[in-house]
ROBATI-903206 format. One record per residue (C-alpha): x, y negated, z negated. Coordinates in steps of 0.05 Angstrom, whole numbers. Layout:
BEGIN
      px      py      pz
       X       Y       Z
...
END
This chain:
BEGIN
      px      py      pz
       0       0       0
      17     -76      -1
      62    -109     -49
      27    -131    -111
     -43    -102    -107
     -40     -56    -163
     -17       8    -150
      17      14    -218
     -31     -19    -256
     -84      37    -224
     -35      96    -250
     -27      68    -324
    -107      50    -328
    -122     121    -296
     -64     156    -348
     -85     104    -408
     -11      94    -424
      47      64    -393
      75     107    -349
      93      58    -297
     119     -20    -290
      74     -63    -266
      94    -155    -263
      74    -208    -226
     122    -218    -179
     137    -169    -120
     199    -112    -126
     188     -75    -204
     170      -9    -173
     246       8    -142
     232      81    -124
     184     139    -119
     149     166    -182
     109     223    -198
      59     212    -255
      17     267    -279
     -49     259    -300
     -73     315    -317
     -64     389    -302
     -90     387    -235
     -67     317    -213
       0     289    -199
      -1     210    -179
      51     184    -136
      72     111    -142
     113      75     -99
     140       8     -65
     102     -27     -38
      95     -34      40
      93     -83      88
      97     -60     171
     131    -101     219
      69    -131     259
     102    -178     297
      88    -235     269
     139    -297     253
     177    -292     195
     141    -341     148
      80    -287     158
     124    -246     111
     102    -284      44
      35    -286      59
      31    -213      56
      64    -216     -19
     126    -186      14
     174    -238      -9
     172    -268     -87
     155    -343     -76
     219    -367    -113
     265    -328     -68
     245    -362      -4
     297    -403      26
     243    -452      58
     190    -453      16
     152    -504      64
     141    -460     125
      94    -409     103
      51    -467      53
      31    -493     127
      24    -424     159
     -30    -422      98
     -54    -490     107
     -72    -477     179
    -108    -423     164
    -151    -458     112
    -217    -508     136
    -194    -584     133
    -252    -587      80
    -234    -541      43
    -165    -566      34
    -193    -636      22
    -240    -611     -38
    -293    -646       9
END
């Protein structure tokens, strides 16, 4: 799945316990992890994912592949967001 959309979260609500590190920002879960659940079911967490679709570069952090502070040029993909937003919107009209 994406970055950030709560993968781990779903594995430690599912287990009740803490079996796997969940944060805010992008990157925690480093590797594959088997959780099991119960006797019958074995949970896999992992990465998250984000496919090469073609798009630009500054596509990348709107897809929560990239953690905000670590962008180089923070500026480029706040536009690519505010064009996709209604002028109204944006305005608060």
């Amino acid at each position: 799945g994406y970055p950030n959309v709560g993968k781990s979260s779903l594995i430690n609500s599912l287990k009740r316990s803490r079996a796997c590190g969940v944060g805010a920002m992008p990157g925690v879960t480093r590797c594959l992890q088997a959780v099991q659940l119960d006797r019958h079911i074995r949970l896999l967490d992992c990465p998250g994912v984000v496919l090469d679709s073609g798009d630009p570069p500054a596509a990348a952090p709107l897809r929560g592949a990239l953690a905000p502070q670590r962008l180089r040029d923070p500026l480029t993909p706040a536009c690519a967001i505010l064009r996709r937003c209604p002028p109204q919107q944006v305005r608060g009209d």
